[in-house]
C-alpha positions, -999 to 999 in steps of 0.1 A, spaced: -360 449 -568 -374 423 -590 -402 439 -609 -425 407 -602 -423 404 -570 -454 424 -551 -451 444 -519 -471 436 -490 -499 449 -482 -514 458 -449 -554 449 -446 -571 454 -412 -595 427 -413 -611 410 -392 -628 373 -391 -650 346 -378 -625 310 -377 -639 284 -404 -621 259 -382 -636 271 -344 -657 297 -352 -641 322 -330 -641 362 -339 -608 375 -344 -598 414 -344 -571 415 -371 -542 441 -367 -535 445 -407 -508 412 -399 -533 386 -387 -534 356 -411 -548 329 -388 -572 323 -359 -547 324 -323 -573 298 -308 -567 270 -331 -540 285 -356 -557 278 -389 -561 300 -417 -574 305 -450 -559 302 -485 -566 339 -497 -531 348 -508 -508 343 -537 -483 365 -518 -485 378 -483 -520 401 -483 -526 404 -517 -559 382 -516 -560 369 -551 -557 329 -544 -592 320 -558 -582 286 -538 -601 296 -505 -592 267 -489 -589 260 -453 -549 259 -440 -546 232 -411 -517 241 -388 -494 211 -393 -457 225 -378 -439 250 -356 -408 257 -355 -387 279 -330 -364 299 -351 -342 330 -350 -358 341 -316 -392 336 -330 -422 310 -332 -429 302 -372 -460 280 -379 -465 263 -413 -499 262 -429 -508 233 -453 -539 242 -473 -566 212 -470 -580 218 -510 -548 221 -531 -516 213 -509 -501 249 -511 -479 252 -477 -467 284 -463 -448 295 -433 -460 327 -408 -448 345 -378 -466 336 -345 -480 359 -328 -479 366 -290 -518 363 -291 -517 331 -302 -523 295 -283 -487 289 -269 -497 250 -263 -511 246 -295 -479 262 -310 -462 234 -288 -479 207 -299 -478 211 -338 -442 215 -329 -441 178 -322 -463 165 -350 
């Protein structure tokens, strides 16, 4: 294992949306809102929370991929993109319809 790299680490946190304002109950996995899929810029790698970005991340694809949903994030301060797992929580026809964006 590369000594760089960092392990993940699982947070159980939970949230109000800055997009919808909606609570969300975090699970130690939970990285965006299942209402409206967006998300925060808190990582530099998956749950470390030291991005001092903070910016919000506007769900802007979907793709369905090795069995799974995968939703990419584009942060709307500083560009950084990232790809996460959907989650069976999550708003299946919003999932469908950054899927055609």
């Amino acid at each position: 294992m590369n000594s760089m790299a960092r392990r993940f680490v699982r947070k159980k946190e939970d949230f109000i949306c800055g997009n919808c304002g909606r609570p969300v109950r975090g699970n130690g996995y939970t990285n965006h809102c299942p209402a409206c899929l967006w998300s925060r810029h808190v990582d530099i790698d998956p749950g470390d929370r030291a991005s001092s970005c903070g910016g919000f991340m506007e769900p802007v694809g979907a793709e369905f991929k090795d069995g799974e949903w995968v939703i990419r994030h584009r942060c709307t301060s500083c560009g950084f993109e990232r790809k996460n797992k959907a989650s069976a929580e999550d708003n299946f026809d919003a999932i469908l319809q950054i899927s055609i964006t």
